[in-house]
N, C-alpha and C positions, 0 to 999 in steps of 0.2 A: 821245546817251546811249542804249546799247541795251542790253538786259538779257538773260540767261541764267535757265533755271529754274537752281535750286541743288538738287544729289542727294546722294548716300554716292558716296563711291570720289575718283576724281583730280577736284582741286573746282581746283585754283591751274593754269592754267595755263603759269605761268612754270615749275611743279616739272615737269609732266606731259611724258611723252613723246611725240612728234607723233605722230598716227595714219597707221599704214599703209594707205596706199591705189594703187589702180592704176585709173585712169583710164580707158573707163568701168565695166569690171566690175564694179568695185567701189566704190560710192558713199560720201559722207562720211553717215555716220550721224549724223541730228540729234539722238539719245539718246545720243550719244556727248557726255558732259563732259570729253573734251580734246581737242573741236572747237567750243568754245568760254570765252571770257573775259568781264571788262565785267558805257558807257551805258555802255553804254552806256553812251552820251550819252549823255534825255533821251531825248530822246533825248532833244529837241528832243533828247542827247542825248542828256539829257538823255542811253554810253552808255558794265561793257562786256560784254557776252557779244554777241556776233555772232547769235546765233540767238535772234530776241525770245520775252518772256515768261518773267517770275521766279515762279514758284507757291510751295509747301512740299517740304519737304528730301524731304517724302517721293514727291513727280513728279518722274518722269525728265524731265530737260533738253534743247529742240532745241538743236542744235551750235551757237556761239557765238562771239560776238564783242563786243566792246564800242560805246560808245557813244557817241553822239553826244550832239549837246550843246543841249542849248534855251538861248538866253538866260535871263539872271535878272530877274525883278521881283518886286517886291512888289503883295500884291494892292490895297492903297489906292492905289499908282500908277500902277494901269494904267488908264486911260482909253481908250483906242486900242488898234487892233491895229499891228503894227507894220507900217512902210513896205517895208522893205528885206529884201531875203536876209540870212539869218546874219549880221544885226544885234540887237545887245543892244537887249531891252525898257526902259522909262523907266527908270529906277533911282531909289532912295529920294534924298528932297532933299539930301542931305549929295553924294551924285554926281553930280545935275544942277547943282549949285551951282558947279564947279568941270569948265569945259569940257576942261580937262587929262584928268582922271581919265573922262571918259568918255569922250575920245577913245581913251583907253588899256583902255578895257573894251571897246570896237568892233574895238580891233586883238587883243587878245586871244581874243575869240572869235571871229573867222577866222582866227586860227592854231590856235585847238584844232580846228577843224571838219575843218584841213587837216593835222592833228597834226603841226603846228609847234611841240613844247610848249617847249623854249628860248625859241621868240621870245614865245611868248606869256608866260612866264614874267618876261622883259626887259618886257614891257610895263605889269605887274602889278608886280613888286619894288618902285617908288619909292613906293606908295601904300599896302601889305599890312600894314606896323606903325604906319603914321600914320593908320590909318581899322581898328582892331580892330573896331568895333562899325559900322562901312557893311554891308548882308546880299551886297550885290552882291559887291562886293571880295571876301570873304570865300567867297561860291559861288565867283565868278572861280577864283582863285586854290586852292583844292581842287579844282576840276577840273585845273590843271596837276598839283597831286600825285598826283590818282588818276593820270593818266598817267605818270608820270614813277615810279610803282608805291609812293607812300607813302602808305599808307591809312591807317595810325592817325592819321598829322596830318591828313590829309582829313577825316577823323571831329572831330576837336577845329576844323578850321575852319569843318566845318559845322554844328556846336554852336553856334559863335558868329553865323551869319547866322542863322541860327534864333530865337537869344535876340535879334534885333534885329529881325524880322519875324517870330511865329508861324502869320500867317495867308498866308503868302508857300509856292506847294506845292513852288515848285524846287528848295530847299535840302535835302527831305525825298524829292526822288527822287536826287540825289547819296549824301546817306546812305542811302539804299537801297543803293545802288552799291556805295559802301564798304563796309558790312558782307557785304555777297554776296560780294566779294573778300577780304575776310576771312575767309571761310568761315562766318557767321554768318545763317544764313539766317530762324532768329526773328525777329530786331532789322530783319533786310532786309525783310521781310514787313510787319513792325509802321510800318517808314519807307515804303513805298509807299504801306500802306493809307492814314496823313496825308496823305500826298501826294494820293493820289485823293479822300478825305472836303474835301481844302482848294479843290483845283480843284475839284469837282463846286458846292460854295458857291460859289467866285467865279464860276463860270459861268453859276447861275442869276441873280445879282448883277447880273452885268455882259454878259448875252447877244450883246454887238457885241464884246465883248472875245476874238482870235482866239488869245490865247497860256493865254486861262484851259482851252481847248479841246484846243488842243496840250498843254499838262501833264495833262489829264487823261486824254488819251488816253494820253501818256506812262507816267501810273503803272496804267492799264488793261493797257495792254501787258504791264509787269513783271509785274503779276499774273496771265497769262495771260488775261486775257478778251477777247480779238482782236477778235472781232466788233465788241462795244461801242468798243474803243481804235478801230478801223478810222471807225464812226463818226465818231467824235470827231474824226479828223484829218479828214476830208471834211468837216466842221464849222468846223475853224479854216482848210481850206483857203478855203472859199464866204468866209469874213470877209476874210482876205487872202492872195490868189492869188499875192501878190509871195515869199513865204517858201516858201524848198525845206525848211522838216523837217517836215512834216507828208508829205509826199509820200516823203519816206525812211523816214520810222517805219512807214507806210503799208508799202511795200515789205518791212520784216524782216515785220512784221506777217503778210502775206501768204507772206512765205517760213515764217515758222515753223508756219503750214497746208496748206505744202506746194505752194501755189496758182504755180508759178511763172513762168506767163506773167506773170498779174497782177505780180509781183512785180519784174520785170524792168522792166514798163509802168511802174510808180510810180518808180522808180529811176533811167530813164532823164529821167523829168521831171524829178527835182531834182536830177540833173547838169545835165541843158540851163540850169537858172535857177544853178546853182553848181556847177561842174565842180571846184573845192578840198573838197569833202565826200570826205576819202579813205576812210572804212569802205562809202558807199555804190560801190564799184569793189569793195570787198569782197565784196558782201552778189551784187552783181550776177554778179559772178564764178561766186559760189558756184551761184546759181540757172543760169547756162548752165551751169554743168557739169552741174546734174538735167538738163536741160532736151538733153544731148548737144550742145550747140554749145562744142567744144573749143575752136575760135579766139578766139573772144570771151571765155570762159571763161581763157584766157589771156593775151589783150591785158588784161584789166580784172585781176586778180593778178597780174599783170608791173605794170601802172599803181598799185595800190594799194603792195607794197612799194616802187617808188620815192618812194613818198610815206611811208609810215609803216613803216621798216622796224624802230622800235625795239615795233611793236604786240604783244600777246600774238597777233592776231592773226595777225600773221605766220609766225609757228611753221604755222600749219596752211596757209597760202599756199605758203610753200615745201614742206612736204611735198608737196603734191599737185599743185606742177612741176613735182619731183623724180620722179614716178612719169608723167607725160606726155610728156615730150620727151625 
């Protein structure tokens, strides 16, 4: 899950026309809102604007893309950080009760991370009207609609994980999500701020807990306060060094300061731990293109649209191909 400030002017970028650019002269402007969507994930995706940090309508936007994606829990769940890469957190008792459905919540979120959203979609469908009130399912499964570009039901499924866990932050940086994509940047703001007041509790709560860390940093992020989000993810990284989104979020984080060694540095760690994170071949892309390293700047946007070519983000992938080769 990665997030976009929200401004005036082209806010959708499914409407918006790709930005003209020529490579290097002319650089992608991170103020530019139709070089960004999205998260984002979380990002964990938690994402989607490409260029992190959601503020008020009234700050200009870095360029953008969307998001990745944090696993979901609930904060009475979480006891642990988690073990694995871009593996889903415990889930509420009704999904660890039935090793089916979380094995179907594990393949899911490695197909969103790798924006698989079909497969992930197939993995989610048998379980989505026979667990209304599970928060997981219900996060699950609006993150395939936020991709898949159906926001208003994204909105009403995360109503429902919400009403099943309120003290759970994940569900309220998805809705953040959604309404940004909506063009609703009030309600987007209002759903972050939850999001951070929730994790900042579970994390004084549960101090070992490395995803209460990760979400916070996460809705840190959206709201623009980098530093602190940067934090935060070097916090749930020291808890568990085995999860690449901390180390991705990390990296928009650092892109949208402009910092782009840094950013490259973070980036390149959560490919090496998970090389299927397709926005981070994005995020990285974009930063060797600041950075004048054309090659790589185009092997990694050659590698990201073979992977997500149905992204908002690809709209701005391919423009700036199209003006390089």
């Amino acid at each position: 899950m990665a997030f976009a400030r929200v401004s005036d002017g082209c806010q959708s970028p499914r409407r918006c026309p790709p930005p003209a650019l020529s490579w290097p002269d002319r650089r992608t402007d991170m103020s530019d809102p139709r070089s960004r969507s999205f998260t984002a994930a979380l990002a964990l995706a938690l994402a989607w604007g490409a260029w992190a940090g959601v503020a008020t309508a009234q700050q200009k936007p870095p360029a953008g893309a969307s998001r990745p994606q944090p696993p979901p829990q609930s904060s009475s769940q979480q006891q642990k950080p988690p073990q694995n890469a871009g593996r889903q957190q415990k889930k509420p008792a009704s999904s660890e009760e039935d090793p089916r459905l979380q094995r179907a919540l594990e393949r899911a979120e490695r197909h969103l991370l790798a924006y698989a959203t079909a497969d992930a979609r197939r993995a989610l469908e048998p379980f989505v009207d026979r667990r209304p009130a599970d928060p997981a399912v219900q996060t699950a499964f609006a993150r395939v609609l936020l991709q898949e570009g159906a926001y208003e039901e994204a909105v009403e499924r995360l109503e429902q994980a919400i009403a099943g866990d309120r003290r759970n932050p994940e569900p309220y940086l998805y809705l953040g999500e959604a309404y940004q994509r909506l063009e609703r940047p009030g309600p987007a703001r209002q759903a972050f701020t939850q999001a951070k007041n929730r994790a900042a509790r579970l994390s004084e709560a549960e101090p070992q807990n490395a995803r209460a860390f990760y979400w916070l940093g996460a809705a840190q992020l959206a709201l623009g306060e980098h530093d602190a989000a940067l934090a935060s993810f070097e916090q749930a990284r020291a808890l568990d060094p085995s999860d690449p989104l901390p180390s991705f979020y990390a990296g928009t984080a650092y892109s949208a300061q402009q910092r782009w060694q840094q950013a490259v540095a973070q980036l390149d760690q959560a490919l090496a731990q998970n090389p299927a994170i397709a926005l981070a071949y994005f995020f990285r892309g974009m930063a060797y293109g600041r950075l004048q390293r054309k090659a790589e700047m185009v092997r990694d946007l050659d590698r990201f649209l073979a992977m997500a070519p149905q992204a908002p983000e690809a709209e701005v992938a391919r423009s700036i191909l199209a003006t390089v080769r």
